[in-house]
C-alpha positions as a printed Julia matrix, in Angstrom:
271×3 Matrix{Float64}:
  -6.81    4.59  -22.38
  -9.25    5.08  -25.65
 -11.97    6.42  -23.02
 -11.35    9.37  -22.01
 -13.23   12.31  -19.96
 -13.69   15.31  -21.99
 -15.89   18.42  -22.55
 -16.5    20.22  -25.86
 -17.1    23.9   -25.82
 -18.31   25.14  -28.53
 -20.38   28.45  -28.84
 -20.94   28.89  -25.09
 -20.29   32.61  -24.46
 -19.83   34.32  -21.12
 -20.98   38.47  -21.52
 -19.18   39.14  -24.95
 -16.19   36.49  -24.63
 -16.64   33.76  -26.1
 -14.93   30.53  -24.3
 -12.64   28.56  -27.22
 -12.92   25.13  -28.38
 -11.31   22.46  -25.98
 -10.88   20.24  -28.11
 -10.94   16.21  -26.99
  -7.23   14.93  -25.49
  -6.06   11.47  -24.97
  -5.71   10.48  -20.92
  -3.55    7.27  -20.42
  -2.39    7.52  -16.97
   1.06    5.48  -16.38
   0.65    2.66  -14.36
   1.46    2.78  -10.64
   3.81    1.06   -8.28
   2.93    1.09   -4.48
   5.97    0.25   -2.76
   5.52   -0.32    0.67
   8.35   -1.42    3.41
   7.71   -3.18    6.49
   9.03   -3.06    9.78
  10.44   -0.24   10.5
  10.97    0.96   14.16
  13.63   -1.24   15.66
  16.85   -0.38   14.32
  17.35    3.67   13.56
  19.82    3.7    10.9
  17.88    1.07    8.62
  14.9     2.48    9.53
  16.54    6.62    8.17
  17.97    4.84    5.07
  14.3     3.94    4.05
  13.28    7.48    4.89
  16.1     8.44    2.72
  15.03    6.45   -0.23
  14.89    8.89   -3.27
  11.26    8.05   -4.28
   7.76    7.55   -2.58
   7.3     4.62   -1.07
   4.72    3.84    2.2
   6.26    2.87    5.52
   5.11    0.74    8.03
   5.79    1.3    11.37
   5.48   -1.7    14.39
   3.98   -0.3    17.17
   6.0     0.72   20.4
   9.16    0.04   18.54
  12.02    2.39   19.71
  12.3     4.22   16.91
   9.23    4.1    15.53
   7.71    7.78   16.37
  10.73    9.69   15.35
  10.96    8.17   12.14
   7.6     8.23   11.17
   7.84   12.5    11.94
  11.24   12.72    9.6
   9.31   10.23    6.69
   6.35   12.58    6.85
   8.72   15.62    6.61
   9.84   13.73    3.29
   6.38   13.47    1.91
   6.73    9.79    2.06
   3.09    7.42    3.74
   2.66    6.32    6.8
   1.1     2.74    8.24
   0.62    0.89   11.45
   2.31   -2.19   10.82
   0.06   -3.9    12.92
   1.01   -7.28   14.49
  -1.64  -10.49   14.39
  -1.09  -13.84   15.24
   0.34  -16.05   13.17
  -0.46  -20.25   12.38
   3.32  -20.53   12.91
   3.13  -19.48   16.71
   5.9   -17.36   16.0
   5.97  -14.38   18.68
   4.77  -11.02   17.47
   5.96   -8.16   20.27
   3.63   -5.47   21.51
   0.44   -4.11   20.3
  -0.55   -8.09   18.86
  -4.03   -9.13   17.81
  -4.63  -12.4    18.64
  -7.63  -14.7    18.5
  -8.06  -14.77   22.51
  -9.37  -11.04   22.75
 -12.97   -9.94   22.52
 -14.2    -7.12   20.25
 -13.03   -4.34   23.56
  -9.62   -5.85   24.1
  -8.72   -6.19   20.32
 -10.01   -2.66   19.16
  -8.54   -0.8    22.38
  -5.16   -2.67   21.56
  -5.24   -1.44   17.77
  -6.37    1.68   18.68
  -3.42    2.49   21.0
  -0.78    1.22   18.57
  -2.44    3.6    16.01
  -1.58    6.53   18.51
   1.21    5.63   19.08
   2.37    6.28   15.03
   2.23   10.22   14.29
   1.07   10.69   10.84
  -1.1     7.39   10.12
  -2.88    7.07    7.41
  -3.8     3.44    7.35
  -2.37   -0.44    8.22
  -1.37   -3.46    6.93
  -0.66   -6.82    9.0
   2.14   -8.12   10.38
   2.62  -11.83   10.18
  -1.48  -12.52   10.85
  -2.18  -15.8     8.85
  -4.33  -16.78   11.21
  -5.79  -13.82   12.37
  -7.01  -12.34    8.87
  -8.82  -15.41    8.45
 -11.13  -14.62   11.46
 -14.14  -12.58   10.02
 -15.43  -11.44   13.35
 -11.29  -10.41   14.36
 -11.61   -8.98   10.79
 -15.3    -6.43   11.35
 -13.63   -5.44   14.72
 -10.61   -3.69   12.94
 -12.54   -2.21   10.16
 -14.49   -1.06   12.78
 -11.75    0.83   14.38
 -10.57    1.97   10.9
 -14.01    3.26    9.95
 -14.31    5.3    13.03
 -10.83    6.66   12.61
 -11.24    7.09    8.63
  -7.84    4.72    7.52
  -7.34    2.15    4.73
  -6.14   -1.05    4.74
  -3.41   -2.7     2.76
  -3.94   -6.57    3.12
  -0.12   -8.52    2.97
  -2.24  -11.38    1.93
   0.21  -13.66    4.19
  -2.43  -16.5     3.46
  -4.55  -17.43    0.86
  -7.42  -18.0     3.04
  -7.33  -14.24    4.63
 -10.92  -12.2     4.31
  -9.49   -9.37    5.64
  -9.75   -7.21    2.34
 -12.92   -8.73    1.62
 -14.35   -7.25    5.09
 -12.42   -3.93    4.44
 -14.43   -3.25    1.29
 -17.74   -4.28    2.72
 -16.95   -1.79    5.29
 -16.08    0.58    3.44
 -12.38    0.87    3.77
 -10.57    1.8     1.26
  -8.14   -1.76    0.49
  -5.81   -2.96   -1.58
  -3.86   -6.34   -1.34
  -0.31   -7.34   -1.83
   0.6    -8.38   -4.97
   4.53   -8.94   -4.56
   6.86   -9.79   -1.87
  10.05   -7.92   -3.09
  13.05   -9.74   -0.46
  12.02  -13.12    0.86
  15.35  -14.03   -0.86
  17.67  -11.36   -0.46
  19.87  -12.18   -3.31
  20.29   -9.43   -6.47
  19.21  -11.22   -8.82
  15.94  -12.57   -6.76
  15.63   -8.78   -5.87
  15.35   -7.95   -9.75
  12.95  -10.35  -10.68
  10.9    -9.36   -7.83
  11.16   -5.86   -8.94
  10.09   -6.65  -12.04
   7.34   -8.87  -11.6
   5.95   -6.12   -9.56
   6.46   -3.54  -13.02
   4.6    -5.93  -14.89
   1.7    -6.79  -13.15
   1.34   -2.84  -12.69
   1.25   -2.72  -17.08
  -0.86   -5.03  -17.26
  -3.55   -4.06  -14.74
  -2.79   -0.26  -13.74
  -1.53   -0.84  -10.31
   1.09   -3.24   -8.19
   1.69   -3.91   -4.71
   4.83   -4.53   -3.74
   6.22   -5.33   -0.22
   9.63   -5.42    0.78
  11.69   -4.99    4.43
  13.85   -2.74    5.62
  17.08   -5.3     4.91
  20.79   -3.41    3.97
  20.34   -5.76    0.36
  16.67   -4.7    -0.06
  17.8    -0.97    0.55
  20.77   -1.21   -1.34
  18.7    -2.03   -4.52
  16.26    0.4    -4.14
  18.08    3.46   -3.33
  19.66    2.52   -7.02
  16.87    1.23   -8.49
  13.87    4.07   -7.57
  15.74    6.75   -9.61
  15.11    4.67  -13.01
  11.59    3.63  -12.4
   9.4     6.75  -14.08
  12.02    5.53  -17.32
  10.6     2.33  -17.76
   6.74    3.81  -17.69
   5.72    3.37  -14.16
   4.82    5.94  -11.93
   5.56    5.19   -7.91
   2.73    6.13   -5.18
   2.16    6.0    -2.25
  -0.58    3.58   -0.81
  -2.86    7.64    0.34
  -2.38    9.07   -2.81
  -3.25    6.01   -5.14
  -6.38    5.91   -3.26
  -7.01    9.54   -3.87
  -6.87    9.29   -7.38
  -8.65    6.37   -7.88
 -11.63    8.65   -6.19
 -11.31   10.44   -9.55
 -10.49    8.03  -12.09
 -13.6     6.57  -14.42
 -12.52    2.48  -15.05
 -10.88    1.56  -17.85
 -13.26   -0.91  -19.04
 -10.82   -1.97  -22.12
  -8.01   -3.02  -19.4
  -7.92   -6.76  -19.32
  -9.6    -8.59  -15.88
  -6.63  -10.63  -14.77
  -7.15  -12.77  -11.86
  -3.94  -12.76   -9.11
  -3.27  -16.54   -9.73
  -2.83  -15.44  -13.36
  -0.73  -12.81  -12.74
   1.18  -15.41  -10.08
   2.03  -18.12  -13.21
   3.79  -14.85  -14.83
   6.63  -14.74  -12.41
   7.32  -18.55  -12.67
């Protein structure tokens, strides 16, 4: 960055000492890479090899999963984040297990149902959706769980799982902290669709600050991270977690001079 925060000192004395020069130093904070993983609560020794993974990433947990609670305890022990992985309905019908929003509840039903799931994850911090195509595109669905979030002071990670989804919008009108996905890492499992992936997600994060990148708790997706995550800080990219990129960007002054790239943009780059 060519902007930069700075104070000059400069004949200021305290009693008889007087404080030196500081002078002005350049601030160019590496771009970050949220890595997030979803799913994670039905099978136990997946679900410990992502809490193994030798970097930061954010896990989401679905709700009354059977090992859900245990391994969100041992991932905050390892300093990694913590999400509901919260299930909404779907336009695919496709069945979504317990603790699902769905367009049939009323404001009580839907925030007493997201509210127990959240209690039921030790260490939350925030959500993101599971599945919910249909259910992010509901404004009213959309208030009722930034309600809940509000009250209970958590962000929200949108996984964008349709174009049409308002859910971020609502978030930052409510005053959530939000972020959306920017890269699905393993729809094809593949290593050479996992690379690309990877890398799209690195470049998007140069070119705007920050990337999003979502991938599952699959033995190929795993498998490529726990070798890929040592080399990342090489290449210029710093990984962080979804809490901690939200705390900084509390502190961080815009860097007017970075170029406004829209996400259908930065979608053409990965063709």
């Amino acid at each position: 960055m060519k902007r930069v925060t700075s104070v000059l000192l400069a004949g200021l004395i305290l009693g008889s000492h007087a404080l030196p020069v500081i002078a002005e130093l350049p601030f160019r904070p590496k771009p970050q890479l949220i890595i997030i993983l979803d799913d994670i609560g039905n099978n136990q020794t997946l679900g410990q090899r992502a809490v193994n993974l030798p970097a930061p990433v954010t896990l989401a947990f679905l709700p009354f999963t059977p090992f859900a609670a245990r391994l969100a305890e041992r991932a905050n022990q390892q300093g990694h984040g913590i999400m509901l992985h919260a299930p909404m309905a779907n336009e695919s019908g496709a069945k979504l297990g317990p603790g699902a929003l769905t367009p049939d509840m009323d404001r009580i039903q839907l925030q007493q149902t997201l509210s127990d799931s959240l209690q039921a994850i030790p260490h939350v911090q925030g959500i993101n959706n599971h599945m919910g195509s249909l259910l992010t595109q509901q404004p009213d669905a959309m208030t009722w769980v930034m309600e809940v979030l509000a009250e209970q002071d958590l962000y929200f990670v949108d996984s964008l799982t349709s174009p049409l989804s308002v859910a971020a919008e609502n978030a930052s009108e409510a005053g959530i902290p939000t972020v959306s996905r920017d890269v699905f890492l393993d729809n094809k499992r593949s290593e050479e669709s996992l690379n690309k992936q990877f890398n799209h997600a690195l470049s998007v994060a140069k070119r705007r600050g920050y990337a999003v990148l979502i991938g599952h708790p699959y033995p190929e997706t795993l498998t490529y991270l726990e070798q890929r995550l040592p080399t990342v800080e090489s290449e210029g990219v710093e990984l962080q977690g979804v809490d901690h990129y939200f705390l900084r960007q509390q502190w961080r002054t815009p860097a007017s001079e970075l170029p406004l790239v829209s996400r259908y943009q930065l979608l053409l780059e990965a063709q």
